[in-house]
C-alpha positions in Angstrom: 62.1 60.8 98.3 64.1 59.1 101.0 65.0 56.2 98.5 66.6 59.0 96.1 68.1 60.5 99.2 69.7 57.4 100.1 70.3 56.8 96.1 72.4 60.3 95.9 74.2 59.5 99.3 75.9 56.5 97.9 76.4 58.2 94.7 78.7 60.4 97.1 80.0 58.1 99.4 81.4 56.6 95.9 83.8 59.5 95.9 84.4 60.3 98.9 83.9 59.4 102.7 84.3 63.2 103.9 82.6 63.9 107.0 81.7 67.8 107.4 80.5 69.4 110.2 79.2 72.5 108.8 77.5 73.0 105.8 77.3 75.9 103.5 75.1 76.9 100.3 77.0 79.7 98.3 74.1 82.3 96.1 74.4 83.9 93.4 78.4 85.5 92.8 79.4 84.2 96.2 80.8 81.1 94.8 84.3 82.0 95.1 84.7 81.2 99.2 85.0 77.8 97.9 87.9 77.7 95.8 90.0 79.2 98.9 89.2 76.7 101.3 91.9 73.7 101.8 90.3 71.4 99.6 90.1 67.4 99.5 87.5 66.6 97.0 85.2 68.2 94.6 81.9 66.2 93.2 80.1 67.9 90.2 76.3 67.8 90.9 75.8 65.8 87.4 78.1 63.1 88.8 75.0 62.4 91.7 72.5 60.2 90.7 69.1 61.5 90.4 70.3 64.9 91.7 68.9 68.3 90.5 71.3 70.8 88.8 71.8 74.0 88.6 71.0 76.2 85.4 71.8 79.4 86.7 74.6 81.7 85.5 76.9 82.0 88.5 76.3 78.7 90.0 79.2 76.7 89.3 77.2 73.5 89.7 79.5 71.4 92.4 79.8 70.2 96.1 83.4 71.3 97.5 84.8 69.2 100.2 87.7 70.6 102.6 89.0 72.4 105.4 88.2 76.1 106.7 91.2 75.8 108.9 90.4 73.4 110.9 86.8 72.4 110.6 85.6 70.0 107.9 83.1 71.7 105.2 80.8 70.7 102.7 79.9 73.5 100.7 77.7 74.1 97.3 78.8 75.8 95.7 75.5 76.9 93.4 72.2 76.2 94.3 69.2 74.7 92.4 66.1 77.2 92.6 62.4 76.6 92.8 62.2 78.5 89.6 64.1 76.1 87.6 60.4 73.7 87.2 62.1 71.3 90.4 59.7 70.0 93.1 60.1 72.4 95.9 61.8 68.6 97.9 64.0 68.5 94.8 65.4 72.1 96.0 65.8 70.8 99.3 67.5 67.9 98.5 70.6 68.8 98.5 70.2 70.5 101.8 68.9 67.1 103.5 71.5 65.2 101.4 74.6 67.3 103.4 73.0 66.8 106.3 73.3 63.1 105.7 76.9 63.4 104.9 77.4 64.5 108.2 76.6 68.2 108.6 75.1 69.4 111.9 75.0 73.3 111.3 74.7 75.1 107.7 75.1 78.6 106.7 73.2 80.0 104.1 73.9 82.6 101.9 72.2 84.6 99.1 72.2 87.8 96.9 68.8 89.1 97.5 67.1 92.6 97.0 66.4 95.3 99.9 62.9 96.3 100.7 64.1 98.2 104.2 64.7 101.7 102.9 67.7 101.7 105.7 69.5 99.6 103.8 71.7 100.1 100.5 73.7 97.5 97.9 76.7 95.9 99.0 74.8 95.4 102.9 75.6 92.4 104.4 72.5 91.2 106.4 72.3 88.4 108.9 68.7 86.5 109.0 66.9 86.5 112.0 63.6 85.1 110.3 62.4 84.2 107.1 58.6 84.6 105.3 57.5 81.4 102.7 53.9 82.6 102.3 54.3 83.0 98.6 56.3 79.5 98.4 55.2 75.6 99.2 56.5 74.3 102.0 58.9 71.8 101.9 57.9 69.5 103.7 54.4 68.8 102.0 53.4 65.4 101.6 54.5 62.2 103.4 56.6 63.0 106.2 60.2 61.0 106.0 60.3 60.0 109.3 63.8 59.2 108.7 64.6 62.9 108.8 62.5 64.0 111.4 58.9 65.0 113.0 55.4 65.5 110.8 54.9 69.1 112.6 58.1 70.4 113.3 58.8 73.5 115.7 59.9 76.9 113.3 60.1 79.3 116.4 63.8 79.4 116.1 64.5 78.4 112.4 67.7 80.8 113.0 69.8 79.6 116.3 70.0 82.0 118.7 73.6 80.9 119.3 74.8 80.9 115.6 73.3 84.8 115.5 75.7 85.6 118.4 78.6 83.9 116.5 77.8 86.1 113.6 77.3 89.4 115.4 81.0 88.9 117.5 82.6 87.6 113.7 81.4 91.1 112.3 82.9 93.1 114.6 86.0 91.3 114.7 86.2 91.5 111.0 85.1 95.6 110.6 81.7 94.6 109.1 78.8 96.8 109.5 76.1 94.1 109.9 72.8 94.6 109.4 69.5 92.7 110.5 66.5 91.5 109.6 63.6 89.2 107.8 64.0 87.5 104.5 61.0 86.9 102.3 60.8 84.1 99.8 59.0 84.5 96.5 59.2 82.2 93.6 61.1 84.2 91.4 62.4 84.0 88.1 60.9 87.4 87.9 61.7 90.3 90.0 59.0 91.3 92.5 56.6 93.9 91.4 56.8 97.4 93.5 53.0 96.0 94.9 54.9 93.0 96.2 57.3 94.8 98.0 54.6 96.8 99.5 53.5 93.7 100.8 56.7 92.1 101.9 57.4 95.3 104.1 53.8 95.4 105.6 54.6 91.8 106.6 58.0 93.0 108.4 60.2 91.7 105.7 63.7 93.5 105.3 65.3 91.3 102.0 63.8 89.4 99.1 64.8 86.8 97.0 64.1 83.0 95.5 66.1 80.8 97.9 67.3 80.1 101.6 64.1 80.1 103.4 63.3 76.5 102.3 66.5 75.3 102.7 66.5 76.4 106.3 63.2 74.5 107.1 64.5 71.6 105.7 67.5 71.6 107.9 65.7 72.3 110.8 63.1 69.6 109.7 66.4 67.6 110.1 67.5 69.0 113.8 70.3 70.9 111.9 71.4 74.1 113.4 70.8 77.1 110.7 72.0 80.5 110.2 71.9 82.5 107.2 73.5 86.0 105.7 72.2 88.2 102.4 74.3 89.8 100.2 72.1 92.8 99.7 73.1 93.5 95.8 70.3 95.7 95.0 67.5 97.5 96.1 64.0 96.2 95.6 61.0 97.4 92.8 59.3 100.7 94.2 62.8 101.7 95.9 65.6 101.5 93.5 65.0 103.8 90.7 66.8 101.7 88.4 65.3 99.0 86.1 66.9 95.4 88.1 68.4 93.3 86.5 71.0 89.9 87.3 74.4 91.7 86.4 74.3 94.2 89.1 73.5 90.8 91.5 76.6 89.7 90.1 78.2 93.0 89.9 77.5 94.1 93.6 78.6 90.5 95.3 82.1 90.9 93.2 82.2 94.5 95.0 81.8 92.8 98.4 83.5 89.7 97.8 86.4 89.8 99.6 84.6 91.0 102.9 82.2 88.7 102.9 84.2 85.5 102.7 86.7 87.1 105.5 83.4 87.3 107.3 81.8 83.4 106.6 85.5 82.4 107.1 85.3 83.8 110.7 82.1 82.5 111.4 82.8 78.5 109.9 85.9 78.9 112.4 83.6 79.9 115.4 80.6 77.7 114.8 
């Protein structure tokens, strides 16, 4: 894995020498952030050797290199998902690989379903934890020393610091912010109203497919992580409507324009 890390870093450096400093992976309808930034390059995932690619609607499929005023980005924007059949250190490979380029904090974001009844679609939830019971970790199998330790520390897989940052941006920007857990499941299929259950026995406030492997990759990496959900919908057993991916799509349009003032805001302040 470290030999196709290295094989997809030169595949990039090929393009580009871009150095970012922060890192961000856009979920499902949030891709538009990127085509506002100042851009400099742009590097379609199936120009990467050996690198995984996205199949799902609303991922545009391509690393964005630029400027959020000041401060150098690398962004994806569109994810690859467990779900897809990759290797779970697939998924994360594009997290390690932009923390190769360079990066030495990353934002994730996602659309993910609500399973705390306080919240409703169109929500805006900063993570303060994640859940992976119900995925593999990442970091099964040999360790790449390269990258870091064999039994990393995931006491603080979301910094402290990067939470503050967040919580001043949304005030500054007139967002109502909430808080709270995200739980991983493997997805394609939406959890069952059992699951949910489950997930909010366990203390979990969002679902979804992504982000919380991502995030122990990174910190795997000593990468600085924080992470916001786009809550577009509300989870089997609460919403009384059958789910399905257009409202996702639907409900991160709605929200759109708030949300990238908000990542804007935060990038800026990192």
């Amino acid at each position: 894995m470290y030999n196709k890390l290295m094989k997809c870093l030169a595949s990039v450096r090929e393009r580009t020498n871009f150095k970012p400093d922060v890192a961000l992976i856009l979920g499902s309808g949030l891709g538009d952030f990127a085509n506002e930034i100042d851009i400099t390059d742009t590097i379609d995932y199936t120009d990467i050797e050996g690198f995984p690619i996205s199949t799902v609607k609303g991922h545009a499929g391509r690393f964005v290199f630029g400027y959020v005023e000041k401060t150098p980005v690398v962004i994806m924007q569109g994810r690859v998902h467990y779900y897809e059949g990759y290797q779970m250190a697939d998924v994360v490979l594009p997290t390690r690989l932009m923390g190769m380029m360079g990066a030495k904090k990353i934002l994730l974001t996602n659309a993910a379903g609500g399973c705390n009844p306080k919240f409703k679609p169109g929500d805006l939830m900063m993570i303060t934890d994640h859940i992976t019971t119900a995925v593999p970790s990442p970091l099964i199998g040999a360790n790449i020393e390269e990258l870091g330790t064999r039994f990393p520390d995931m006491s603080e897989v979301y910094s402290k610091r990067l939470q503050e940052v967040i919580k001043t941006c949304a005030q500054k920007c007139g967002v109502v912010l909430q808080e709270g857990v995200y739980v991983q499941f493997t997805g394609p299929n939406y959890e069952t109203p059992a699951e949910i259950k489950m997930a909010q026995s366990w203390g979990g406030d969002a679902v979804g497919m992504s982000t919380a492997c991502e995030a122990m990759a990174a910190r795997h990496m000593g990468i600085e992580v924080c992470g916001i959900s786009c809550i577009t919908n509300m989870a089997a057993g609460i919403s009384k409507v059958e789910l399905n991916h257009k409202e996702v799509q639907e409900t991160a349009d709605r929200i759109s324009k708030l949300f990238k003032q908000l990542v804007s805001t935060i990038v800026v302040s990192m």
